[in-house]
MIRO-17795 format. One record per residue (C-alpha): residue number from 1; x, y, z. Coordinates in Angstrom, 1 decimal, padded with zeros to 4 digits, m for minus. Example, Ala and Ser with C-alpha at 12.3 -4.5 7.8 and 13.67 -1.06 7.14 Angstrom:
% residues 2
REC doza     c1     c2     c3
REC    1  012.3 m004.5  007.8
REC    2  013.7 m001.1  007.1
% end
This chain:
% residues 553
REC doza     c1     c2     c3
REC    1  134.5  082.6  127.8
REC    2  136.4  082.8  124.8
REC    3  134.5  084.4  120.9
REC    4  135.5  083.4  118.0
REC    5  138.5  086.2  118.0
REC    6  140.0  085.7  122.1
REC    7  138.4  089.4  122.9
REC    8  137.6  090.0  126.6
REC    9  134.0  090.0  127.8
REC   10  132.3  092.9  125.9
REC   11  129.1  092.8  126.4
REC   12  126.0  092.1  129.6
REC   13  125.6  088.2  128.3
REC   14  129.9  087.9  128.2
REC   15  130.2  089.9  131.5
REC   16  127.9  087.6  132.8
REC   17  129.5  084.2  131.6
REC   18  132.6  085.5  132.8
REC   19  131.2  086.2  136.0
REC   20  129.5  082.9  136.5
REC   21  132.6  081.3  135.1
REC   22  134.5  082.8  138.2
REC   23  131.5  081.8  140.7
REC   24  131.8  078.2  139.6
REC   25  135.3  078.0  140.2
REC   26  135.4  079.7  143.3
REC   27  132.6  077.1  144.2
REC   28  134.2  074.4  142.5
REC   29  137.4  075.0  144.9
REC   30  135.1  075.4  147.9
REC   31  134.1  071.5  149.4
REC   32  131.2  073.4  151.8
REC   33  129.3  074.6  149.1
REC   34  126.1  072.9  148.9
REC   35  125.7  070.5  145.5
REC   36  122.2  072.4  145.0
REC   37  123.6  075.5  144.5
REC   38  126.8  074.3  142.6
REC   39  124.3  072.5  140.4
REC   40  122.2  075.8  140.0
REC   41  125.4  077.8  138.8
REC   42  127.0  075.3  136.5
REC   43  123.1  075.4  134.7
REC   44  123.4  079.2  134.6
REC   45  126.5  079.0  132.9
REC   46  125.7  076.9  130.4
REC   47  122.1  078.8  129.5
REC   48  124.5  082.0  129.1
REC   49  127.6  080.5  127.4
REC   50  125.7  078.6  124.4
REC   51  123.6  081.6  123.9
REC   52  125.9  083.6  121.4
REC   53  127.3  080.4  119.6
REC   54  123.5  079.0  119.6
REC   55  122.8  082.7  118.0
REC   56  125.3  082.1  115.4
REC   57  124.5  079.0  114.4
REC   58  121.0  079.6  114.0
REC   59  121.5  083.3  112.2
REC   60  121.5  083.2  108.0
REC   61  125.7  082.7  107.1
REC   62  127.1  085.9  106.5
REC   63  128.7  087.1  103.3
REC   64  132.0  086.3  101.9
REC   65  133.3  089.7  102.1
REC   66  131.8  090.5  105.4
REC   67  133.4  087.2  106.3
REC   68  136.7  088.8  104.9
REC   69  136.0  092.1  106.4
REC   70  136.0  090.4  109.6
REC   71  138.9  088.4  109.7
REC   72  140.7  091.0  108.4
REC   73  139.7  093.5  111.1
REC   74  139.9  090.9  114.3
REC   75  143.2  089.9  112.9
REC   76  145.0  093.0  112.3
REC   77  147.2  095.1  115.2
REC   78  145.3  098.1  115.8
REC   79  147.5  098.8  118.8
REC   80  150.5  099.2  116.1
REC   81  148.2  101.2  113.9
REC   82  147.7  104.2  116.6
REC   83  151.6  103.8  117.8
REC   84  152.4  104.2  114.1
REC   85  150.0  107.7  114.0
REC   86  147.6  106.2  111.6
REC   87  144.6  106.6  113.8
REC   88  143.4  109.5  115.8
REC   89  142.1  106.9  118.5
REC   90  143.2  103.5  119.9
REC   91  140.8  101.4  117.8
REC   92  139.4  098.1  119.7
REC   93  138.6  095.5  117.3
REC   94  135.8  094.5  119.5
REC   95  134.1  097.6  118.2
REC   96  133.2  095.1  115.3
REC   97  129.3  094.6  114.5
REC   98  129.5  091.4  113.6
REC   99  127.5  088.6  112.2
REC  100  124.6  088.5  114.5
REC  101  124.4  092.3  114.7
REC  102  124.9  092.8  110.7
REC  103  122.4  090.1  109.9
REC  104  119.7  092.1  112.3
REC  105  120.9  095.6  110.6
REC  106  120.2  093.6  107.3
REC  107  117.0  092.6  108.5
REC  108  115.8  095.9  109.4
REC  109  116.8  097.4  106.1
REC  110  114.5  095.1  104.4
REC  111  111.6  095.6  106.9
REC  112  111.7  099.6  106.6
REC  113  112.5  098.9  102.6
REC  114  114.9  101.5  102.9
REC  115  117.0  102.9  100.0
REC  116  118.7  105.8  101.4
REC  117  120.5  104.8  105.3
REC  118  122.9  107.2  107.1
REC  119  125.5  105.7  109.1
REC  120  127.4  107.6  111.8
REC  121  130.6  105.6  113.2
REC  122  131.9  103.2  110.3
REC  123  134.6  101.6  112.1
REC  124  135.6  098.8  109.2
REC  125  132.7  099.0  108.0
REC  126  131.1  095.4  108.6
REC  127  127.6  097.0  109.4
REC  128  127.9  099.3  106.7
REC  129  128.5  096.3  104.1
REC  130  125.5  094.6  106.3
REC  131  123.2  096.9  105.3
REC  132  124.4  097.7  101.8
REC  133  123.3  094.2  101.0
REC  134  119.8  094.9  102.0
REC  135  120.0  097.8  099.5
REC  136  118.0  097.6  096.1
REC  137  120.8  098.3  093.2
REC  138  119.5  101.9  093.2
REC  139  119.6  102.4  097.1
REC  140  123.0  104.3  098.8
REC  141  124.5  104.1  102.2
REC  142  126.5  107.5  103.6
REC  143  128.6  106.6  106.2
REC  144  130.5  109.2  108.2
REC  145  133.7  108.3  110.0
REC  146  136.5  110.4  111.1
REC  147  139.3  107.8  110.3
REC  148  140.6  108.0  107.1
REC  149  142.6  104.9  107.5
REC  150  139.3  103.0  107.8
REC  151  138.0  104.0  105.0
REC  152  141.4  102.6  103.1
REC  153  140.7  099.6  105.6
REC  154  137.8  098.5  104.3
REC  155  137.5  099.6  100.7
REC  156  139.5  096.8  099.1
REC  157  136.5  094.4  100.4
REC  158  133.7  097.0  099.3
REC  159  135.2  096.7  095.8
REC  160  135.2  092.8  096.0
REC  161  131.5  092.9  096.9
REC  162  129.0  094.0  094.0
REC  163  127.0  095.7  097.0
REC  164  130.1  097.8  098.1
REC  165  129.4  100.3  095.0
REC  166  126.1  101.7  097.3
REC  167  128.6  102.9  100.1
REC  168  129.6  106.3  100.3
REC  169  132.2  107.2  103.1
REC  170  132.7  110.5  104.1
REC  171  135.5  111.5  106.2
REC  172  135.1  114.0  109.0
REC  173  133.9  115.6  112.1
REC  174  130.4  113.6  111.7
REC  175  128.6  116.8  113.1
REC  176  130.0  118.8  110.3
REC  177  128.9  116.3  107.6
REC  178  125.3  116.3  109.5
REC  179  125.0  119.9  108.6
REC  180  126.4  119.2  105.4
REC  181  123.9  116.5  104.9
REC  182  120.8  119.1  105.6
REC  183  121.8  121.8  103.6
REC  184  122.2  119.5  100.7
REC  185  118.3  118.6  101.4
REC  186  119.4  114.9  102.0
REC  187  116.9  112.7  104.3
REC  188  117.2  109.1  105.3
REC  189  114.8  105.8  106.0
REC  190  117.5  104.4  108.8
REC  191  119.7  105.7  110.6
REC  192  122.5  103.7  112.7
REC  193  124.4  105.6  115.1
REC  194  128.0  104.1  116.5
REC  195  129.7  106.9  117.0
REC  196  131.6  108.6  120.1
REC  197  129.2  107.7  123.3
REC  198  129.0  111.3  124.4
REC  199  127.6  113.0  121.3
REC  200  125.3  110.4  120.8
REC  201  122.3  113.0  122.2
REC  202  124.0  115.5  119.9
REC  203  123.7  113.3  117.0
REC  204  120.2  112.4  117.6
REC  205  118.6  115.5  118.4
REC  206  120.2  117.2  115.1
REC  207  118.9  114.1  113.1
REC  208  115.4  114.5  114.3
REC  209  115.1  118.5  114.4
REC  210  116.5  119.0  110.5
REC  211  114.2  116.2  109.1
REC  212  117.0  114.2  108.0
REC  213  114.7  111.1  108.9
REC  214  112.4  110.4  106.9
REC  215  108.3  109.4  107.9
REC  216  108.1  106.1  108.4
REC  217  111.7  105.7  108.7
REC  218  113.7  104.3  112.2
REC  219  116.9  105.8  114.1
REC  220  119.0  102.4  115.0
REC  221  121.5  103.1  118.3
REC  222  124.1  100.5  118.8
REC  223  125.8  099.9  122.0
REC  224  123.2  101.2  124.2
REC  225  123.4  098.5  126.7
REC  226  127.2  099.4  127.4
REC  227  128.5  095.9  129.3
REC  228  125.2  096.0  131.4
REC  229  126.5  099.2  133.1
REC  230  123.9  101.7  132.0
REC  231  121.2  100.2  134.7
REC  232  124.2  099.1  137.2
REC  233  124.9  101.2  140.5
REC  234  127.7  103.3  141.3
REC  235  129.1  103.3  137.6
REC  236  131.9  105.7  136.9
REC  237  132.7  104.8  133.3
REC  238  132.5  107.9  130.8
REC  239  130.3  106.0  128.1
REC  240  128.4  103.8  130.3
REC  241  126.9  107.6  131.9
REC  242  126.9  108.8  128.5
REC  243  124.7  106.0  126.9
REC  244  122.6  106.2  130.4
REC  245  121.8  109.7  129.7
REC  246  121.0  109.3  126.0
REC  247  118.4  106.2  126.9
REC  248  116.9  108.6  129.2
REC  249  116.6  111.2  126.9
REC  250  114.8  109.2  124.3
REC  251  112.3  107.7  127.0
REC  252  111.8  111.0  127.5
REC  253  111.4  112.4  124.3
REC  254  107.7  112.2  122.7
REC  255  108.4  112.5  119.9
REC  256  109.3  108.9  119.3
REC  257  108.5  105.5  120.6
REC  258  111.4  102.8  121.1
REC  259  112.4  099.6  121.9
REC  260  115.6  098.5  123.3
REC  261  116.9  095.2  122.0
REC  262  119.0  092.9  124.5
REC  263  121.3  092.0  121.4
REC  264  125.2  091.8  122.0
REC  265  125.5  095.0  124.0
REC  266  122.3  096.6  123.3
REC  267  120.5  097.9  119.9
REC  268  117.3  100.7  120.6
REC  269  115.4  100.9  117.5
REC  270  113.8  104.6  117.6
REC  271  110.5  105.3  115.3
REC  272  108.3  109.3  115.2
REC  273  105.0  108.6  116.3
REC  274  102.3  109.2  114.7
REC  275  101.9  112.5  113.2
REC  276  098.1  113.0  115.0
REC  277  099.8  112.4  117.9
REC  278  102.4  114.7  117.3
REC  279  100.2  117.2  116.6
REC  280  098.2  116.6  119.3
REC  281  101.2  117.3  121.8
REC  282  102.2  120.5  120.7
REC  283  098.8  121.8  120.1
REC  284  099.8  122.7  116.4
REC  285  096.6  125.0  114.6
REC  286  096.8  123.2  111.5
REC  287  093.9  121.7  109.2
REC  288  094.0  117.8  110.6
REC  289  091.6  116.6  107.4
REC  290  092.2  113.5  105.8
REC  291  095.0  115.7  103.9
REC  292  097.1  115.9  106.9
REC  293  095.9  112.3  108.8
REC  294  096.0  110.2  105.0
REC  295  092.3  108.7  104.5
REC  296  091.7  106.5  106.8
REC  297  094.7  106.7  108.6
REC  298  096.7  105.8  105.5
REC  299  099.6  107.9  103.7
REC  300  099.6  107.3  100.0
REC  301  102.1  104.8  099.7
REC  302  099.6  102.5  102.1
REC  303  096.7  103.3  100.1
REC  304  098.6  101.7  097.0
REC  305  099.0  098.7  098.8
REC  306  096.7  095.9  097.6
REC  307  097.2  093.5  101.1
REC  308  094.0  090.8  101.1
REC  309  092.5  091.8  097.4
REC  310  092.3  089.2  094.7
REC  311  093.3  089.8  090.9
REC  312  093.4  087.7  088.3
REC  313  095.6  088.6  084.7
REC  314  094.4  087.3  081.4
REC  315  097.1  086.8  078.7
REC  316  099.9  086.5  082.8
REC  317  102.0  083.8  080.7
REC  318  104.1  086.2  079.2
REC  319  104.9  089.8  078.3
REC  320  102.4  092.4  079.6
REC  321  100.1  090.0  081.6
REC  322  103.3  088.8  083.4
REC  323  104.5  092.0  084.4
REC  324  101.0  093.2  085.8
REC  325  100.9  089.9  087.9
REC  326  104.3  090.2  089.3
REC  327  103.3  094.0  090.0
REC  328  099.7  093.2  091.5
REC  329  101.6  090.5  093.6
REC  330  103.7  092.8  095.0
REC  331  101.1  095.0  096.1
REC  332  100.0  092.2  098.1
REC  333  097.3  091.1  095.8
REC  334  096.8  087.4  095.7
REC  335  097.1  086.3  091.7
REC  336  095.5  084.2  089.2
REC  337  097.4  084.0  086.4
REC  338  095.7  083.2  083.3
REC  339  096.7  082.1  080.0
REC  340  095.5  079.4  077.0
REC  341  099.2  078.0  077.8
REC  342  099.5  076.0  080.7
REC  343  103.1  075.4  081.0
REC  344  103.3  079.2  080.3
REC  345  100.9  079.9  083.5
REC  346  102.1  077.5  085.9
REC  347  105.8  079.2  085.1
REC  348  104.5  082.5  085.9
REC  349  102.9  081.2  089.4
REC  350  106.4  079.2  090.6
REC  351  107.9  082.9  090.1
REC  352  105.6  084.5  092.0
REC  353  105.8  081.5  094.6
REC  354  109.8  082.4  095.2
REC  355  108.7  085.6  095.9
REC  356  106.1  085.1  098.5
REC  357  103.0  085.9  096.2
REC  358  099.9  084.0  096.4
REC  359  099.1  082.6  092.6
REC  360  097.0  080.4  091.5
REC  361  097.3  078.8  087.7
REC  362  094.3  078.4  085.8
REC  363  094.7  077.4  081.7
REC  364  091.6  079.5  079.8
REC  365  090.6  080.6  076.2
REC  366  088.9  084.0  077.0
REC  367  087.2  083.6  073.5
REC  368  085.2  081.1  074.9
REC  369  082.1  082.0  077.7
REC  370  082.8  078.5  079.4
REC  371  086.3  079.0  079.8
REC  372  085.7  083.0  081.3
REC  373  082.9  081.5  084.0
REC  374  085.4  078.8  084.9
REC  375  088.1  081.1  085.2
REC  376  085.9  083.4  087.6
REC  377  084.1  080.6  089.5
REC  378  088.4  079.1  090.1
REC  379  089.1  082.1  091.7
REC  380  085.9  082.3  093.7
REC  381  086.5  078.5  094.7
REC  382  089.7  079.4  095.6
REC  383  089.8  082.5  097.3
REC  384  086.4  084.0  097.5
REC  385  086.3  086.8  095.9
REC  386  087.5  088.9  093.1
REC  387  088.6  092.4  093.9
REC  388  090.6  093.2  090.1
REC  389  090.2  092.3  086.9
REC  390  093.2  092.7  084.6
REC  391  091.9  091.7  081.1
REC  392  095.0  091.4  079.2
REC  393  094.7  088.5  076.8
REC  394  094.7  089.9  073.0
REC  395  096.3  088.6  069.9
REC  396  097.7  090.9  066.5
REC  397  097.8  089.6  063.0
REC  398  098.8  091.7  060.6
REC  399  097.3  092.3  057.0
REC  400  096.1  095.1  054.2
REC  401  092.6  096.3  055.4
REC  402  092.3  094.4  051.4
REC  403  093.5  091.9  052.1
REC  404  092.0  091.1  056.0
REC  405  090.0  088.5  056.0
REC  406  086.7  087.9  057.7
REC  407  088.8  084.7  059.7
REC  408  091.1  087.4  060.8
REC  409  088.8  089.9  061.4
REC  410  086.3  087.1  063.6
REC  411  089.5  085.9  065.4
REC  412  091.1  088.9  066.3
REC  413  087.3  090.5  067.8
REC  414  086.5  087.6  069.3
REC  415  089.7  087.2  071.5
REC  416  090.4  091.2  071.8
REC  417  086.8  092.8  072.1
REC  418  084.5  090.1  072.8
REC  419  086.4  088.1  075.1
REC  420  087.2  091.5  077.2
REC  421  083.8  091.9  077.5
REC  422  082.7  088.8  078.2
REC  423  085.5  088.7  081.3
REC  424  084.6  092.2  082.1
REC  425  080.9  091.1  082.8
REC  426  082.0  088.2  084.8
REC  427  083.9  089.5  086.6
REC  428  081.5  092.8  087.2
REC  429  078.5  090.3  088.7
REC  430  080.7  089.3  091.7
REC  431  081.7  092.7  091.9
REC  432  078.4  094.6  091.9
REC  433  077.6  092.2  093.9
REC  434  080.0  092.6  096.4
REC  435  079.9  096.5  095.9
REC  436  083.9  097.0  094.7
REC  437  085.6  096.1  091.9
REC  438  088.3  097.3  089.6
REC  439  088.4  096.0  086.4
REC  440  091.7  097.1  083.8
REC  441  091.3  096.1  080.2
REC  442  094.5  096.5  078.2
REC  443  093.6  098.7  074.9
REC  444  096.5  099.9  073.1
REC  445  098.3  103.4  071.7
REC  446  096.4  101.9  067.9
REC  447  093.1  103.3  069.7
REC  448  094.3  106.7  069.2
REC  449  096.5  106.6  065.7
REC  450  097.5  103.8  063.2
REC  451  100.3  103.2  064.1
REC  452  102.4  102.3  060.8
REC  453  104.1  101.0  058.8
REC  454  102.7  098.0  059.6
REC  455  098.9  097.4  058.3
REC  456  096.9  095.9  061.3
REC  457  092.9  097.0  060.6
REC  458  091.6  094.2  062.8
REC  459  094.0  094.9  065.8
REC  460  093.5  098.6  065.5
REC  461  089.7  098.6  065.4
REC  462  089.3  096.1  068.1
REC  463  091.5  098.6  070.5
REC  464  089.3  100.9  069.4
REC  465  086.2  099.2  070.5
REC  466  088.3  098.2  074.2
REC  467  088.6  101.7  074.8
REC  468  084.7  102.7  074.1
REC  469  083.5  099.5  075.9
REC  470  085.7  100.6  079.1
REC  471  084.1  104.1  079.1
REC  472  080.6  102.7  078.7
REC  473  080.9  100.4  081.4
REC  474  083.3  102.7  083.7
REC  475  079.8  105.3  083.6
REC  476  077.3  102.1  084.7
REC  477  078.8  100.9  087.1
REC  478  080.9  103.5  089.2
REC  479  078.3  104.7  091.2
REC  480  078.0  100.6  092.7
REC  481  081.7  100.6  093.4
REC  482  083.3  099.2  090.5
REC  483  085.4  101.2  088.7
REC  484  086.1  100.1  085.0
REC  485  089.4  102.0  083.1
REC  486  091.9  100.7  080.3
REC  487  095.5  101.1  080.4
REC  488  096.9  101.9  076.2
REC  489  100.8  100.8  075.7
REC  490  102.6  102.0  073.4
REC  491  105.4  099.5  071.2
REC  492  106.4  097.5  073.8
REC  493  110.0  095.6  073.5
REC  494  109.6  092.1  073.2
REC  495  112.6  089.2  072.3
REC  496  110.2  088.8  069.1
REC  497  111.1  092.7  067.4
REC  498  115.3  092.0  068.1
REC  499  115.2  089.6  065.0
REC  500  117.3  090.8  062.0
REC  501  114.5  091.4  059.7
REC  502  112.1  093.1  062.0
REC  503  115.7  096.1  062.7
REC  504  114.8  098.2  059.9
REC  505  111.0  098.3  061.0
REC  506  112.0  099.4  064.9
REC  507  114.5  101.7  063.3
REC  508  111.1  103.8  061.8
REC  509  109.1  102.7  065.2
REC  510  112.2  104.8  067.8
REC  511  111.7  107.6  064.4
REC  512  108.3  108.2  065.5
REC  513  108.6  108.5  069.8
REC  514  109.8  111.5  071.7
REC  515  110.9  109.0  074.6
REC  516  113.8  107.7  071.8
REC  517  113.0  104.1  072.8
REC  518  110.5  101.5  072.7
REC  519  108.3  100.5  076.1
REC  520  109.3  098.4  078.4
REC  521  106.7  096.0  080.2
REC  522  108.1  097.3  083.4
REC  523  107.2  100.5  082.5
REC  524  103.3  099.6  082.6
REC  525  103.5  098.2  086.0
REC  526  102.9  100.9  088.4
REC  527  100.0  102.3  086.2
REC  528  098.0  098.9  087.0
REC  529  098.9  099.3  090.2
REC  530  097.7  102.5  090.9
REC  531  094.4  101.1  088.8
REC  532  093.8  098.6  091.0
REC  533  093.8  100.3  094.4
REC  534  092.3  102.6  096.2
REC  535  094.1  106.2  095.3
REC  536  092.3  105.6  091.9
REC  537  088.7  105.4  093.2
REC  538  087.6  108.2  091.7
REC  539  088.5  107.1  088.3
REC  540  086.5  105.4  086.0
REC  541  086.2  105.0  081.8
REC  542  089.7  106.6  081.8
REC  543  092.1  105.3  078.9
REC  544  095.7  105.7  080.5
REC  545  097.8  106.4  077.8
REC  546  101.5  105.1  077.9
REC  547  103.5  105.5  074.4
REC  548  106.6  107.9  075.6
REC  549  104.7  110.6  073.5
REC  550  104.3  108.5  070.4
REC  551  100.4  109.4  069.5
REC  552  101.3  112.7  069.7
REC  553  103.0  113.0  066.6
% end
């Protein structure tokens, strides 16, 4: 068989195509054997010579500059490269990852959400680029390679890629920058060793006896197939024995469960178990309370997860509302998004549709009873239930408290204070029903100060009341399982304060907060979160100030 660069059989599936290739010839050139058999051998071959093209074809495209990265590597002389004394080693260009590999390594990344990987053995670094791509913009990649020449190799393509910026190569003995790595304090979600076969226990065993993985996180080992010769008999090859004794090693160890993926030459993924377990082995004397097990089983981060509940957000169409969605979405929470605009709504849903989120779009006036029991029974109709309530929906107008009039006044209380109520005592009779519940009123930082110079009575006094009705209801009803607490922004940056006219009044706003900015609706997100799950079940009638320090001035 020939790949898509000409390189000899590398791995078991190519060892084996080449070995049936030469079985079918020898039987081809032989008129006794039997046309059963030849039959039987020519099937084999095909089944294992489409296998890798089939995988290929069927794996997501790869990158343009891993594309690059891996023409340029299969195409360039490595053979002249280690005459010339650039390389410490002779460098086979089959050492490559590759497309099917680097696509998995991607996959991975984005299954263990990982923002910090370590990488030992870069080679041109086409699994290092792989993963990098998984990355979020914050995330970082350390790879360790002993080559200097490959890290001049391969970081002309890093630059070309706007993911190569989250690689960090550092060049040395990779033991040494291990030790480096732990001093430092540094600890990793993955982990992908490619490294020199016969330190690959050595690697390991430092990795998991200096913490430098994290919990949760996974060791990935490539190679650790070795061209079928780790299980084959009488095997004399350095690295084959090498990777054979490092599989055994980790079957052996118990601290970890794995799983040895047949894919190219072999790809264990390695996991810590369980930390009960753990404990349970070395007969640790420590306090195993929900402390040390999580409650119910679950570490923090799980117990913020909202997988199965049902939200809905008043006011989702824009701003605010459609950050809390796109937050309680990505908790897992299934989302109605609510809003008197229905083009606005629907919007919101199609964005939480591209990213995998359950929505649902319903069009409501929460100053109107009908419109809040239609809202509620929707949601019910649709999903069941209704585990969170964000009520959201409020409107401003601004005025001298002389000058306010009693349409203002009506308009502003009836959308702001009585329409919160009215959704927060819908919502609470599936809830008490149903024993749980969350409900999250937005108040505002004008419950606490006036903010000025503006003149907003209405607004402010409302907030006001949003705040007192949360702490009234938050002491009824906690001790049926529904917690009731408010979250109070602060000046939040919208496209409407960047006009011209409105510069001079931010100018006094950024005057007035410690933070030296205005809020950002992203920075409310993980406080409705953490309000709408479990963590926060022992809070209730709370008003969670966020202002960057503004009311306390």
């Amino acid at each position: 068989m020939t790949t898509r660069n000409g390189k000899v059989p590398d791995t078991p599936v190519e060892v084996l195509v080449d070995l049936l290739s030469k079985a079918v010839g020898i039987a081809t050139a032989n008129n006794g054997v039997p046309t059963e058999l030849m039959d039987h051998l020519q099937r084999a071959l095909d089944i294992a010579s489409g296998l890798d093209d089939y995988l290929e074809n069927i794996t997501t495209p790869e990158s343009e500059p891993l594309t690059e990265l891996y023409r340029k590597t299969v195409t360039h002389d490595w053979d002249q490269v280690y005459k010339d004394g650039k390389t410490m080693f002779r460098l086979p260009k089959e050492c490559i990852t590759g497309h099917v590999e680097g696509q998995t390594l991607k996959t991975l990344v984005h299954m263990c959400q990982a923002k910090r990987i370590l990488e030992i053995g870069m080679f041109t670094g086409y699994g290092a680029l792989s993963m990098a791509e998984a990355l979020p913009d914050d995330g970082r990649l350390v790879a360790l390679e002993l080559e200097p020449y490959l890290k001049e190799f391969a970081q002309p393509v890093f630059d070309k890629s706007t993911h190569g910026k989250k690689i960090h190569v550092k060049i040395g003995s990779a033991m040494e920058s291990l030790k480096e790595l732990t001093e430092a304090g540094e600890q990793f979600d993955m982990v992908f060793i490619d490294a020199d076969k016969s330190n690959y226990i050595n690697y390991y065993k430092f990795i998991l006896d200096n913490n430098l993985l994290r919990l949760r996180g996974v060791i990935c080992v490539d190679n650790s197939l070795f061209k079928a010769k780790v299980y084959l008999k009488n095997v004399t090859d350095e690295n084959a024995l090498a990777l054979r004794d490092f599989n055994a090693f980790v079957v052996n160890d118990p601290r970890v469960e794995q799983v040895l993926l047949p894919l190219r030459d072999g790809i264990t993924v390695v996991r810590r178990v369980s930390a009960a377990a753990e404990c349970s082995r070395t007969k640790a004397i420590i306090t195993e309370d929900e402390v040390f097990r999580g409650v119910r089983g679950c570490t923090i981060l799980e117990r913020m997860r909202l997988d199965g509940r049902v939200a809905y957000v008043t006011g989702a169409g824009q701003g605010i509302g459609r950050a809390f969605a796109h937050a309680l979405g990505e908790a897992g929470a299934n989302v109605a998004v609510v809003d008197v605009d229905p083009i606005k709504a629907e919007t919101v849903v199609k964005e939480l549709t591209l990213k995998g989120i359950n929505g649902l779009a319903i069009t409501a006036d929460i100053s109107k009873s009908e419109d809040v029991q239609r809202m509620i029974d929707s949601i019910m109709s649709k999903w069941g239930s209704v585990h969170i309530a964000c009520n959201n929906a409020g409107i401003n107008m601004n005025s001298a408290s002389e000058d306010t009039t009693l349409e203002e006044w009506d308009q502003t209380f009836s959308v702001n204070l009585r329409g919160t109520f009215m959704c927060c005592q819908a919502a609470a009779r599936v809830m008490l029903k149903q024993g749980y519940g969350k409900i999250i009123n937005t108040a505002s930082m004008a419950s606490l100060i006036v903010p000025h110079p503006q003149k907003q009575l209405s607004y402010n006094t409302s907030k006001a009341g949003v705040v007192k009705l949360t702490q009234t209801l938050g002491t009824e009803w906690i001790d049926r399982g529904v917690c009731v607490n408010c979250i109070s922004p602060g000046i939040v940056d919208t496209p409407l304060i960047h006009s011209e006219s409105l510069q001079p009044l931010v100018q006094r706003w950024l005057s007035d907060i410690p933070a030296g900015r205005l809020a950002q609706v992203t920075d409310l997100q993980a406080a409705v979160v953490y309000l709408a799950c479990d963590a926060s079940d022992y809070m209730t009638g709370h008003n969670l100030v966020i202002e960057g320090g503004q009311s306390l001035w």
